[in-house]
N, C-alpha and C positions, 0 to 999 in steps of 0.2 A: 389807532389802538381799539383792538373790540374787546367786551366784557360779557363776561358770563353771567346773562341777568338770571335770577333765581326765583321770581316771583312768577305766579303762572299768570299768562295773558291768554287774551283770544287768539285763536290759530288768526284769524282775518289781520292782526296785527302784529305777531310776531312772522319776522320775517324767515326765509328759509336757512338761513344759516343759526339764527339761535334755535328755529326747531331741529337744526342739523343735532346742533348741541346736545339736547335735552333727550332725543334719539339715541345718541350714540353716551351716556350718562356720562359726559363731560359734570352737571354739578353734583353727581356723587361723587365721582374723583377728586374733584376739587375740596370736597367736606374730605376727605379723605387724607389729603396732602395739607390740609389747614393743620393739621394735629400736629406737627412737625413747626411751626411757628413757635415764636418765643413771646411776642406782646400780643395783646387782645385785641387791638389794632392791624396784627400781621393777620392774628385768626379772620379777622372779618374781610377784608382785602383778599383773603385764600380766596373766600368761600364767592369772590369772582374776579376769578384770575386774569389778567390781562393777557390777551392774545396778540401778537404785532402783523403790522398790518405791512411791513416790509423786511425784504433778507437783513437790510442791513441789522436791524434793531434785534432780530432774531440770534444774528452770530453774534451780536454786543451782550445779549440775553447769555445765550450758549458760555461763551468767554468771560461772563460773570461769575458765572455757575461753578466753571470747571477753576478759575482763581479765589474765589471763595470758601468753597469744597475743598483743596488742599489746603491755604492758611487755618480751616476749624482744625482737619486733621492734625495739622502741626502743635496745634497750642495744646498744654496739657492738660484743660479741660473746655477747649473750641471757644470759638465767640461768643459774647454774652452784650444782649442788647438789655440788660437790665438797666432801668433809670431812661430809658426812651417810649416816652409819652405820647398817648395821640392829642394830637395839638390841633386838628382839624376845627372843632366846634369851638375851642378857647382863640384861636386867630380871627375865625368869623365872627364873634361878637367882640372882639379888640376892634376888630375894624369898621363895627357899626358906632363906635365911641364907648362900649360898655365898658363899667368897671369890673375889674377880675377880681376874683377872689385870691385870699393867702394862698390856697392850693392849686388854685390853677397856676398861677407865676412862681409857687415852689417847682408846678410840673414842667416850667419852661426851664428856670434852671437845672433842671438834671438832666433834663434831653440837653441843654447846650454843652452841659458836664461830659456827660456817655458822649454823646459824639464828637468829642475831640477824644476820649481817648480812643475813641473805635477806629479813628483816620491815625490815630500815631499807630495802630495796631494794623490798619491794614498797608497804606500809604507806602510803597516802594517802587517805582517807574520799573523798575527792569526787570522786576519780579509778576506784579498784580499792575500791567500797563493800562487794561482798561478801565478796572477799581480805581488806578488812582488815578485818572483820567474826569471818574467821578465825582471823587473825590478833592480836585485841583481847586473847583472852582467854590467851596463850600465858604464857609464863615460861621464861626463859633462862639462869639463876641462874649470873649472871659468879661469884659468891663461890667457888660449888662449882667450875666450870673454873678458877678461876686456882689453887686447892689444886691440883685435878688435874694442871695443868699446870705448878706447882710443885715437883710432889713426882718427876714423872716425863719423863724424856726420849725422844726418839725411838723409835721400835720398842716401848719399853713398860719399858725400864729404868727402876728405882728410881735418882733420881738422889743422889748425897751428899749437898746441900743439904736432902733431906727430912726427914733427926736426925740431932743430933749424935752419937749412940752411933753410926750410919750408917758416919759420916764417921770415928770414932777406927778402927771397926773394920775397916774397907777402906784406912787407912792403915797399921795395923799386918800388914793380909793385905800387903801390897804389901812394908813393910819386911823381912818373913819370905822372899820368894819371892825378894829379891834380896839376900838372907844366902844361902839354900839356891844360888843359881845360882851364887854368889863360888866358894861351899866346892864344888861341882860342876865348875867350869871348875878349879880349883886339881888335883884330885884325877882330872880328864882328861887335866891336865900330868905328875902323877909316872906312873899305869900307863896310857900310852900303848903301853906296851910290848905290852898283854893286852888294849885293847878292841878291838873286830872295828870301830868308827867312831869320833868323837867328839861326835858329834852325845846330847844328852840328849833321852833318851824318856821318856814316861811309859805307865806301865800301872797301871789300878786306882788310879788317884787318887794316885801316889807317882811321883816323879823318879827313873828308874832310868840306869845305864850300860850299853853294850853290851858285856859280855865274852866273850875265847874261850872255848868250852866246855874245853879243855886248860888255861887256866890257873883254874879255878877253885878250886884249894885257896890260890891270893897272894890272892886278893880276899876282903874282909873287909864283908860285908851280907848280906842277905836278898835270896833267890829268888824274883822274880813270877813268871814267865813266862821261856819257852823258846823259839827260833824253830823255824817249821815241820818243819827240816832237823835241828835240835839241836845246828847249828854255835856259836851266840850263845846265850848266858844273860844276862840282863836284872837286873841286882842292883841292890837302893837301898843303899848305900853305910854302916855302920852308923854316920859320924860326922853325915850329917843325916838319921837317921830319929826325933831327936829333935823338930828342925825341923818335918817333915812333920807330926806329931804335932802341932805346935802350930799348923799351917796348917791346918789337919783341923778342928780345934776352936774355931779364927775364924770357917773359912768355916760352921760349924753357926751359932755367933752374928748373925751377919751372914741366915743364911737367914733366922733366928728374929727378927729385927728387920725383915726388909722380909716377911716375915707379916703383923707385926705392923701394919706400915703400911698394908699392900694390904686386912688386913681392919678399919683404921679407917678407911679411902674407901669400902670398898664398903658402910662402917656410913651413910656419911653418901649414900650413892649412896640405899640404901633410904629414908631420909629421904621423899627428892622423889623415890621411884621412880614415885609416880602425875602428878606434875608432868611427868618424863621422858618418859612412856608416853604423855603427851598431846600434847608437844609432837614426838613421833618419829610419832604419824599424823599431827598438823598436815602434817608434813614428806610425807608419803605423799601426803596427798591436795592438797597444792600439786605433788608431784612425776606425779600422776596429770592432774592440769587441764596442766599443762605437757605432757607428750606427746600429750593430746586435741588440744592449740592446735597443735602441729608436726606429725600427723599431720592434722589438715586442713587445716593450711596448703599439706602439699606435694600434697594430693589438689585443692588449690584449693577447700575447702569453704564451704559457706554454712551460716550458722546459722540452724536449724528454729524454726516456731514450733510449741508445743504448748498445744490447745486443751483447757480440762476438759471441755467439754460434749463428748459423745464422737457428736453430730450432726453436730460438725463436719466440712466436707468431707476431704479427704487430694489435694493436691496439691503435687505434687513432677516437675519437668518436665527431664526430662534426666538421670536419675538414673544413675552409672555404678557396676557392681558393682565393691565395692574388691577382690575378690580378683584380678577378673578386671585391675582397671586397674597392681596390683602385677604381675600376672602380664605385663601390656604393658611396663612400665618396665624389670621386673629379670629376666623371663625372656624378653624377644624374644618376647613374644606378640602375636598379629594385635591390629589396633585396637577398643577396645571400643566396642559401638555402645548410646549411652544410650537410655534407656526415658522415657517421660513417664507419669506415674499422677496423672488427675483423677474421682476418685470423688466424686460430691457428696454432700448428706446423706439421700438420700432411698435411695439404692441400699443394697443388703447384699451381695449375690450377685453375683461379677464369672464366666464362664465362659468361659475363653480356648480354643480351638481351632487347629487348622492343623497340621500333618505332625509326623511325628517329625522330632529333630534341629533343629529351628526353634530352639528359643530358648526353649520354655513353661516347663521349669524353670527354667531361668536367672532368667526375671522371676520365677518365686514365690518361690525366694531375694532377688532386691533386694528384694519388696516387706518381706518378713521384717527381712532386715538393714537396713534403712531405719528400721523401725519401732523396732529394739534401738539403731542407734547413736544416734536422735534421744533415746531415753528416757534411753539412755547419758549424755549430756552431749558427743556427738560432732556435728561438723561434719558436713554431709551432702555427697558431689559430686556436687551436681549445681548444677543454673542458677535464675536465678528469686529468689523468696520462700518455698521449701517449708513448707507448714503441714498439719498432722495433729493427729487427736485422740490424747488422753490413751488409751494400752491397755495395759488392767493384764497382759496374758498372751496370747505368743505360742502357737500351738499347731499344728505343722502332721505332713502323712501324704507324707513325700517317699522315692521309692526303692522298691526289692521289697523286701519282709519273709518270703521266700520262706526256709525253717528248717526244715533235713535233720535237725538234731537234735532239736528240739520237734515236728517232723513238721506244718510249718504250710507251706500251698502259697501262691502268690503272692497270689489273694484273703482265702484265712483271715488273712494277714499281715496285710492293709490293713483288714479288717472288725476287728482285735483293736485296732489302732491307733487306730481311729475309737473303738470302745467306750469306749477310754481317755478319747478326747478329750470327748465327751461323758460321762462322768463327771468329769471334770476344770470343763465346764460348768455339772454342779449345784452341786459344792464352790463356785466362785467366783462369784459375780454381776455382777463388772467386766466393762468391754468388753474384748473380746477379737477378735482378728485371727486365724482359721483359714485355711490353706492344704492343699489336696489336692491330688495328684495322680495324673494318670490313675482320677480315680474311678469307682468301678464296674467297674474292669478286673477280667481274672482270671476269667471265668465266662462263661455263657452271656448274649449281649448284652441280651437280654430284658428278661430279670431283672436283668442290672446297672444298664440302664437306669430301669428300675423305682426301685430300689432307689437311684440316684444320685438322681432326682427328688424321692424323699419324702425321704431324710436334707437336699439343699439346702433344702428348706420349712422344714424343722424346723432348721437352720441360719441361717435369713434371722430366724429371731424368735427366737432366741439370743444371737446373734452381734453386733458391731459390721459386721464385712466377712468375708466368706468368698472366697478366691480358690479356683479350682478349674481344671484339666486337664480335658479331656476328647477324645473321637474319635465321642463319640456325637451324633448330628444331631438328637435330640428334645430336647437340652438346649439346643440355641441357640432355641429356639423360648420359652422358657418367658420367654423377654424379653417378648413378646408376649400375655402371659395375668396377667405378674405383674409393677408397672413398680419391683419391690425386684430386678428383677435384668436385669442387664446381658451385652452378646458383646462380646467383644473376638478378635483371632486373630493368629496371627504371620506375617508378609509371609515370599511365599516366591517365588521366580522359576522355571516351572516349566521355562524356557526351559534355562536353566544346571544346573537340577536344583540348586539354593544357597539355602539361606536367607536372609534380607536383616537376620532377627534383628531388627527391631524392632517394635513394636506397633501393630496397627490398631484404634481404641475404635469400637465400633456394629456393626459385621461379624462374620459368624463366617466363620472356615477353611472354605476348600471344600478337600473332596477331590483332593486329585494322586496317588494312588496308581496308576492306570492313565496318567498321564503319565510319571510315574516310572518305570517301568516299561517304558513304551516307550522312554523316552531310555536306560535301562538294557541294551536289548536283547534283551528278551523277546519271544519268539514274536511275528510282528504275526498270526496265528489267534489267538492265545490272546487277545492284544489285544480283540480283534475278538470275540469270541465273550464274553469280559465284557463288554463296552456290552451286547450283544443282551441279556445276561441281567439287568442293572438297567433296560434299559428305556427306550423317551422318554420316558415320564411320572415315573421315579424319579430319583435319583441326580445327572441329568445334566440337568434342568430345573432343580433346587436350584443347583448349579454355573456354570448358567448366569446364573440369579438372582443369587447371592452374587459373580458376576464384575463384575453390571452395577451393581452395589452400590459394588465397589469402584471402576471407571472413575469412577463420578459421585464416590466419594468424591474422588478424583485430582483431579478437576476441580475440584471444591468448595475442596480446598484451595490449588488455583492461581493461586483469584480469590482466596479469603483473600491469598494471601502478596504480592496485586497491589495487592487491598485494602490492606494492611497498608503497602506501600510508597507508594501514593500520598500514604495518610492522615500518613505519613513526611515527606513531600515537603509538602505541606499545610502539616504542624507548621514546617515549614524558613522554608516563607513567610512564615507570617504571624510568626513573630519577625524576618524581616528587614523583615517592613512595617511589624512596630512600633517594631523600631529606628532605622525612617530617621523614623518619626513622631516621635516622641522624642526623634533630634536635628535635626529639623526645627522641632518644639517651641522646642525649644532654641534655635536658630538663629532664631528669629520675635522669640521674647522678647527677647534680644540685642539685636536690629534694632530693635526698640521702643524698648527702653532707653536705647539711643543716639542714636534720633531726638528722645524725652521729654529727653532731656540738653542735647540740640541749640537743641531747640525752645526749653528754661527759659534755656540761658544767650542766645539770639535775644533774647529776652523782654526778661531781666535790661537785657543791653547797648542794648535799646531807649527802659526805662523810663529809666535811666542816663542818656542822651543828651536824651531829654524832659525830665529834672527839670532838664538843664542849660542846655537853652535858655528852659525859663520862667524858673530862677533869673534867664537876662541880660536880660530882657522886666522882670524885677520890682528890676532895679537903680535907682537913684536918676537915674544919666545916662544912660538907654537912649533914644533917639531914635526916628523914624521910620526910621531904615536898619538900624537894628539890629532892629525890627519885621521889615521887607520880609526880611533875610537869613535869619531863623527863621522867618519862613510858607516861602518857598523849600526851606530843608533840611526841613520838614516834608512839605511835599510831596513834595520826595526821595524820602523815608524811605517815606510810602506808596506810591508806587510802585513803591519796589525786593519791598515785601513784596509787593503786589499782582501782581508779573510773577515772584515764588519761585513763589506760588503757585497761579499758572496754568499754570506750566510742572510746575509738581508734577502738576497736575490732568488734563494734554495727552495725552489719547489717543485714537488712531480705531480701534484694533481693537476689533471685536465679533464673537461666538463665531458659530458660523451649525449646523444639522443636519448630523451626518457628520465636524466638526471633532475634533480629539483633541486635550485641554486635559489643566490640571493641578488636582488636588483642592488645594490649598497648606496645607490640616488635616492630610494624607498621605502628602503631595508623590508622588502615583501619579498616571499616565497616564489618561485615561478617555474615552470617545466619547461627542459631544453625541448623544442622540436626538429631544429635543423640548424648544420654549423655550416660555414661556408667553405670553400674550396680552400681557402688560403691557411682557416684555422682562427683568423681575429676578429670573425665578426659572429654572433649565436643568434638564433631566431628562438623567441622566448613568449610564453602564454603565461600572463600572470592574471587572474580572476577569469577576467571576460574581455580583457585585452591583451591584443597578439603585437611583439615588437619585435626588432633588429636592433641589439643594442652591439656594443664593440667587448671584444673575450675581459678585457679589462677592468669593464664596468660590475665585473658579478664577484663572487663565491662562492664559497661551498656551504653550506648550512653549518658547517665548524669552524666558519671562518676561513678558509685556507684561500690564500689567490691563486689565481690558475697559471700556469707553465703556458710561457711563450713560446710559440713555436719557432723555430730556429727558419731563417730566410734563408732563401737558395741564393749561393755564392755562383752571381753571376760576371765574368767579366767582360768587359765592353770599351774595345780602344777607339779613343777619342780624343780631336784637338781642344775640343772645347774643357775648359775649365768647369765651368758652370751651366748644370740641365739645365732647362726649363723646367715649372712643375707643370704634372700633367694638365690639361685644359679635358681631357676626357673624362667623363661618365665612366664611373666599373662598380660592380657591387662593393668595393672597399668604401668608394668615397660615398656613400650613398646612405639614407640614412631614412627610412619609415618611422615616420610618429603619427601617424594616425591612430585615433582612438584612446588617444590619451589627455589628459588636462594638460594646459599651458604650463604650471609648475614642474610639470612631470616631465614635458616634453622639455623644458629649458636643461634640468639637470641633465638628462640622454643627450643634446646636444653638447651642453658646455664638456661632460666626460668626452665626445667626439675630438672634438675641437682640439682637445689637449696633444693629441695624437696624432691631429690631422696635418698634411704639410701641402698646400695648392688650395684647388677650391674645395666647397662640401657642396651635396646636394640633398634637402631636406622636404621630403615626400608626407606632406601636412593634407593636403585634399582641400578642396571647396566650400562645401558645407555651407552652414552660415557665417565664417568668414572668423568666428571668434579666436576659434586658435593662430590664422595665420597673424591676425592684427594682436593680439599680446607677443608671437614671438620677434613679429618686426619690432616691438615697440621696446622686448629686450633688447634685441640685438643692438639696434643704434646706440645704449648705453656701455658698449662694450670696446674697450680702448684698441683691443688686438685682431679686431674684424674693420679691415678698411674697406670691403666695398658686396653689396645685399642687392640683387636681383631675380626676377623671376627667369625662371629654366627657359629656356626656346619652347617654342609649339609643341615639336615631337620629342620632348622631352618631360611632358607634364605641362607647359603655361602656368598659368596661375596655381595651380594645384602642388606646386615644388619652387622651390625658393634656392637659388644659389650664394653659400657665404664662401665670401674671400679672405681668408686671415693674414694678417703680415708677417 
């Protein structure tokens, strides 16, 4: 476990990760996030946060956080760590044998009080597994708090009730003090004459009167004291200085018995002083996950995910710096503009470019503090899913190191810092996250350049990620030579002369310095005479390059965000197509059910009325009129069903090319394009898919079904009883669902099906394979399809699937 020391040391002995710290203002963050504590003890603890020194402790951290953070939300006014005392300095003089005081062993009992009801408050295995994890192994020891709370009262008094020697002895101090005040008031009454008040004082632990200094030869006691002026003399009286005397020699009893007491609690304190010690960080580190969960609750944070493989990419999209977003909330500070970081696993070397004042440090601090709060056990803000690898050590080169004392100039600074860090390197062999800034600055550009180049190389096969500053133009190139490192730069508007402060990945910063410049006011000669001196071929070709970079970038991201919203729009539809499918489903079945209901009770009431007119045919006296009136009603009867079910069957519309019907699988709108030879199958374009569904499956936008086409009356003499069904291919049995989803495509088959008599053949395509693997996976569920294989070579292969129905 590392900690955030807060006292300033010598650079020579603070190592490179707490000056990583102090660089990247981890303890002002920390002062920051203290505020959000609940005991004075949690404040101080903030103010040097524990950092972990492994994943595992990290996602015990994280999973603290994030089950803590719900149970505050839940409760109707969150967790309350009132009555949990720092116990640090009171156990370490328990355990040297000191005696405690009343308040300190009042403070043991209310921390053993608070934290048993904090574990019934948090304590649920299935709910809070790692809290109470925590929590399992604790001890609260009611026994020792109810002595403690026994023995002593409020504030930290010994109460009477704690022994009876206690109680005789504070009885009889009480019986003495108002013997001494009787004989006092008594003896106010006679020499009223000679005291300067009546009021009884005390000085020096004795009851005295206030006398004149003139009548001091009538008064009869002992001189304590004098007033300032030497008008009043202060006398105890000599008839109760036997009294006092015996008040004297209680109150010594009376100390000598709540000694006595104080140091047989503090005998028994020592007892469980390692039970205590355990259970008072329990309390620390639930009161440490409790401020992680309310400080990113109010930053609106998201929980990171942390990879061990330390290949893993680092993406975190919208990250806002918390000093900076405290400094918008509580000091009026301008709006923070978040950053995005997608580093994949292949890169090392990130080199950010673009003007002073942009923004480049700012981002090499978030990437910093991104990387401490996630290891932290902190919520991140930003947006998204943020996930990064596991990095054992931060280490970065931020600021001048410029030092009139040690006589180090602004490059010696940064070369001493870098030594460090690359020794820091050999020691550890974890991944590690390096930041620099302005590298290579400080000298002649040549050799800084030089010199920034070979330390990134030797950085890129060290490192997990190196972010680095730069102004130098040979380093955005090294993208290009070596695909571990990356340009990124900060948007700047050269119009306004303002930075826009947020990040462009792939680009490097083009120079604005002569824009700058001009908008600033400078000479337009001078202007002018700088272009001439970099040249058309230098400076100002690069610039123009890096401009057209950016325009297309602009663009690129324009169709994205169009992209992005049509494919938006897209998602909108087809869940409303599948909802109206769904209850159109819905709505079919219904209609079935109660035509199947319709139909069976027709039936019932038909067989009913049959068996009743055979029974009167099968009477003993049934006649010939009793014949002729049941052939009659029989006749009836066939008729009325026969004219149900012609008028069921009565329709003249039929679809034509150009007509716009309905799918009734979809209930969606769609345009005939092409009928087939036969008349029973329609080729149909609905949206941006084109199908072959059967004349059956549609209607007319008013409902109507369409007119079956009447089959040509062929006749064919034959010994055989029983065709064979065809085994042939023909556009009847044949069935296109390409372009359509698996739901869609089931309902266009199952309406097939129903009409189909031999095989089918279902022309789904290759693709990536999703549609033909959900229709196999219907099909097998379907009781009246005995036998599913793929079509022959020249009939499609894989690409077409043949069903066999029985």
């Amino acid at each position: 476990m590392v900690f955030n020391e807060q006292n300033p040391k010598d650079s020579a002995t603070v190592s490179p990760f707490e000056e990583t710290l102090d660089l990247l203002e981890w303890p002002r963050l920390c002062e920051q996030i203290s505020s959000f504590s609940c005991t004075p003890q949690g404040k101080k603890r903030c103010m040097r946060l524990p950092i972990p020194n492994s994943i595992t402790t990290t996602k015990s951290y994280l999973a603290e956080t994030l089950e803590i953070g719900t149970l505050d939300k839940f409760l109707e006014n969150g967790l309350s760590f009132v009555g949990i005392h720092d116990l640090d300095n009171i156990l370490h003089r328990s355990a040297k044998g000191g005696v405690l005081s009343g308040e300190e062993l009042l403070a043991i009992a209310e921390t053993l009080r608070s934290a048993r009801r904090l574990r019934r408050q948090i304590y649920d295995q299935e709910l809070r597994p790692t809290l109470s994890s925590l929590l399992s192994d604790i001890a609260t020891l009611p026994e020792l708090q109810k002595l403690l709370e026994f023995g002593l009262e409020e504030g930290g008094r010994i109460a009477d009730r704690a022994s009876e020697r206690l109680s005789q002895l504070r009885r009889k101090l009480l019986d003495l003090k108002l013997q001494r005040r009787d004989l006092l008031q008594d003896l106010v009454r006679r020499y009223n004459s000679i005291l300067q008040d009546t009021v009884i004082s005390e000085r020096y632990g004795r009851s005295v009167l206030s006398v004149k200094a003139g009548a001091l030869d009538q008064s009869l006691g002992t001189v304590h004291d004098t007033s300032s002026s030497g008008s009043t003399i202060f006398v105890e009286p000599n008839t109760i200085i036997p009294i006092g005397n015996k008040i004297i020699e209680v109150k010594g009893d009376i100390t000598k018995e709540e000694n006595r007491l104080l140091a047989l609690w503090s005998g028994k304190v020592v007892i469980h002083i390692s039970t205590i010690n355990h259970l008072s960080q329990v309390m620390m580190q639930l009161e440490l996950a409790l401020v992680r969960a309310r400080y990113g609750d109010w930053m609106k944070g998201v929980a990171p995910s942390i990879h061990q493989d330390i290949d893993s990419p680092f993406l975190i999209e919208k990250f806002c710096h918390p000093l900076l977003l405290w400094q918008q909330h509580f000091e009026k500070g301008r709006p923070v503009v978040p950053i995005s970081f997608e580093v994949s696993s292949a890169l090392r070397v990130i080199a950010i470019t673009g003007p002073n004042t942009g923004g480049k440090t700012v981002i090499l601090k978030s990437v910093g503090l991104a990387v401490l709060m996630a290891r932290s056990g902190f919520l991140l803000p930003c947006k998204g899913n943020p996930s990064l690898p596991w990095i054992d050590q931060v280490l970065a080169d931020i600021g001048d190191e410029q030092s009139l004392q040690q006589s180090l100039s602004t490059f010696s600074g940064h070369i001493t810092r870098i030594s460090r860090i690359l020794h820091s390197l050999e020691i550890s062999k974890g991944s590690t996250l390096v930041l620099l800034d302005e590298i290579g600055a400080g000298t002649d550009p040549t050799e800084g350049t030089a010199l920034a180049i070979s330390l990134l190389k030797t950085l890129a096969d060290r490192t997990r990620l190196t972010v680095v500053t730069t102004h130098f133009g040979e380093l955005k190139a090294l993208k290009y030579s070596d695909q571990r490192f990356e340009n990124a730069s900060v948007a700047f508007d050269s119009q306004t002369i303002k930075p826009k402060y947020y990040l462009q990945w792939g680009i490097p910063g083009r120079s604005n310095a002569l824009a700058i410049a001009s908008r600033l006011g400078l000479e337009p000669a001078i202007i002018e005479n700088a272009q001439k001196l970099i040249g058309p071929n230098g400076l100002e070709d690069v610039n123009a390059v890096i401009k057209g970079l950016e325009d297309q970038r602009k663009l690129q991201q324009s169709a994205a965000e169009e992209t992005a919203a049509l494919l938006a729009r897209t998602e909108l539809l087809h869940e409303e197509l599948l909802g109206q499918w769904r209850k159109q489903s819905q709505k079919s079945a219904e209609f079935q059910e109660k035509g199947r209901q319709k139909l069976a009770t027709s039936i019932r009431e038909g067989q009913k009325e049959v068996r009743e007119l055979i029974k009167r045919l099968r009477e003993p006296g049934a006649d010939g009129e009793i014949a002729r009136s049941t052939g009659k009603r029989l006749r009836k009867m066939q008729i009325h069903y026969q004219k149900e079910t012609i008028i069921k069957n009565k329709n003249d519309w039929f679809p034509k090319v150009g007509d716009r019907v309905r799918l009734i699988a979809i209930n969606k709108a769609a345009e005939v394009l092409e009928m087939s030879e036969d008349g029973l199958q329609v080729t149909v374009l609905c949206g941006l898919f084109r199908s072959v569904v059967d004349l059956t499956s549609i209607e007319s936008l008013e409902g109507a079904k369409p007119r079956l086409p009447e089959p040509p009356s062929v006749k064919i003499k034959t010994n055989s009883r029983v065709i064979e069904h065809a085994k042939v291919r023909t556009k009847k049995n044949t069935l296109d669902v390409r372009g359509l989803r698996v739901h869609e495509a089931q309902s266009v088959i199952e309406e097939k099906l129903r009409h189909t008599i031999g095989p089918l053949w279902v022309i789904h395509g290759i693709g990536t394979g999703k549609l033909k693997k959900g229709l196999l996976e219907w099909l097998k569920t379907l009781d009246y399809v005995d036998e599913i294989s793929n079509a022959p070579q020249n009939e499609g292969g894989a690409g077409c699937t043949v069903i066999w129905v029985s």
